[in-house]
N, C-alpha and C positions, 0 to 999 in steps of 0.2 A: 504494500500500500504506500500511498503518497506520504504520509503522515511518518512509516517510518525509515523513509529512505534517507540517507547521510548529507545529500545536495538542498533537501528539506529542513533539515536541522542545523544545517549551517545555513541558510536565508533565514530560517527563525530565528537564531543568536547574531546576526546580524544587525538584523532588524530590531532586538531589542537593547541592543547596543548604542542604536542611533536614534532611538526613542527618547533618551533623557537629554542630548545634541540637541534635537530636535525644539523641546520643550525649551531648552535654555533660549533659542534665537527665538522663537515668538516670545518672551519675556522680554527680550531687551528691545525686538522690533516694539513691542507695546509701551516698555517704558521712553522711547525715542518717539512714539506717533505724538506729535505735536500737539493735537488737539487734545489728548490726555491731560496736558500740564494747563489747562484753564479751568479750575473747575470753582472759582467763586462765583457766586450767583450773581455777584453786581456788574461778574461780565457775561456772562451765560445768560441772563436774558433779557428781554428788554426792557421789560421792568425795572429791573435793578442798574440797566445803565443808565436809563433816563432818571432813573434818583440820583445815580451817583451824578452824572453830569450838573443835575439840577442843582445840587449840593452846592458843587465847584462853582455853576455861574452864580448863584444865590452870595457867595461869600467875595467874587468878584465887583459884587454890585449891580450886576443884571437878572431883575427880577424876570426868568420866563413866565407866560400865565399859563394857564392850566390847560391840559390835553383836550385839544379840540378836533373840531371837522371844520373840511373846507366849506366854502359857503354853498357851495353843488350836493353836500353829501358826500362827497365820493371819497374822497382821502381823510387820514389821520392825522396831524400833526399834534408832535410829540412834547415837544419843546417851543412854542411859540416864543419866539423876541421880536417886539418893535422897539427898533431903535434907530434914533436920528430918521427917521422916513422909512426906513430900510425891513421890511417883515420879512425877518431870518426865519427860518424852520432846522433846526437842530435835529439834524437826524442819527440815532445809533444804528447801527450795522451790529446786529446780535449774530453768532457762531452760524444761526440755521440760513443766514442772508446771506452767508460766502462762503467760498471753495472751502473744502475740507483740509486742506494741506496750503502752506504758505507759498506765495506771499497773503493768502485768504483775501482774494477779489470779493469783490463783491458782485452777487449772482444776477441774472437782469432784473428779475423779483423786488431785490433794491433798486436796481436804476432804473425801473419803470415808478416805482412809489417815487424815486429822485426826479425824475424827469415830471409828473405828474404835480408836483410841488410846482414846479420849476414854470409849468403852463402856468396856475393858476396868481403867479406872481409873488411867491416867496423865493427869496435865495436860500439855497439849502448848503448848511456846513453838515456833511456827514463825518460822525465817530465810530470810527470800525473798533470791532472788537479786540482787537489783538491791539492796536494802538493804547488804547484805553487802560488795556489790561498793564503794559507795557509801564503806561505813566501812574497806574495807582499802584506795583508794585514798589513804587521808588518811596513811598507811603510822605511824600512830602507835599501838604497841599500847597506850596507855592510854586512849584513845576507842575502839577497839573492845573493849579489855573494860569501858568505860562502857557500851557499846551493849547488851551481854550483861547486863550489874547491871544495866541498867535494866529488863530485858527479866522478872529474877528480882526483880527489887522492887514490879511488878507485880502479881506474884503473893504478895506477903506475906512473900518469902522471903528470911532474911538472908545477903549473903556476906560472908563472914569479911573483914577489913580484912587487909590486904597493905600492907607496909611496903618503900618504894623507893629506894635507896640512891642 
């Protein structure tokens, strides 16, 4: 029988030879797949980014108001800023909005919500997730609301100076 031939037994001890090989390289491929290392919720979803941003611009001195719809219905805007004329629309780019592996584009899903802002006459600053995630590890809120000024000086836009005691 198959079972006890000698070319049988040596592919079984083989094979379980290279079983534990095996197991070790999906271990390290998993600890390497990029999207494993995000797992705070204040960047995983959007919820938690638009708080965290809100946070940032709130202590910047720019109050967004409150999550609306456009005046058609049809879209969400997350983060509303008017400022100096200008109806900003702060957009987060949550993990599910882009590529799975870096540099995490953002998928058309986002640049059709981006674009759809963009008709209705907001300018839209999108925050992608890995960026975000990037500048709240450095856990210093003065580099993430540089990350933000930089993001409205871009756009022509002044924030107000903030004095820090």
């Amino acid at each position: 029988t198959i079972g006890q031939s000698p070319e049988y037994e040596q592919l079984q001890q083989h094979h379980l030879e290279q079983q534990p090989q095996q197991q070790q390289q999906q271990q390290q491929q998993q600890r390497q797949f990029s999207s494993w290392k995000f797992r705070d919720p204040a960047v995983l979803s959007t919820q938690g980014l638009e708080a965290s941003v809100r946070q940032c611009l709130d202590q910047l001195g720019l109050c967004p108001g409150p999550p609306c719809i456009t005046l058609d219905g049809v879209e969400r805007v997350g983060l509303p800023l008017k400022h100096n004329g200008v109806s900003v629309a702060w957009q987060v780019v949550p993990p599910a909005l882009c590529s799975r592996n870096p540099p995490y584009t953002p998928t058309c899903e986002a640049q059709i919500h981006k674009w759809a802002l963009q008709y209705r006459g907001y300018t839209v600053l999108q925050v992608p997730f890995h960026e975000w995630a990037s500048v709240l590890e450095s856990g210093d809120s003065m580099i993430q609301a540089g990350y933000l000024q930089n993001r409205l000086n871009g756009l022509g836009v002044r924030v107000p100076k903030t004095t820090t005691f």
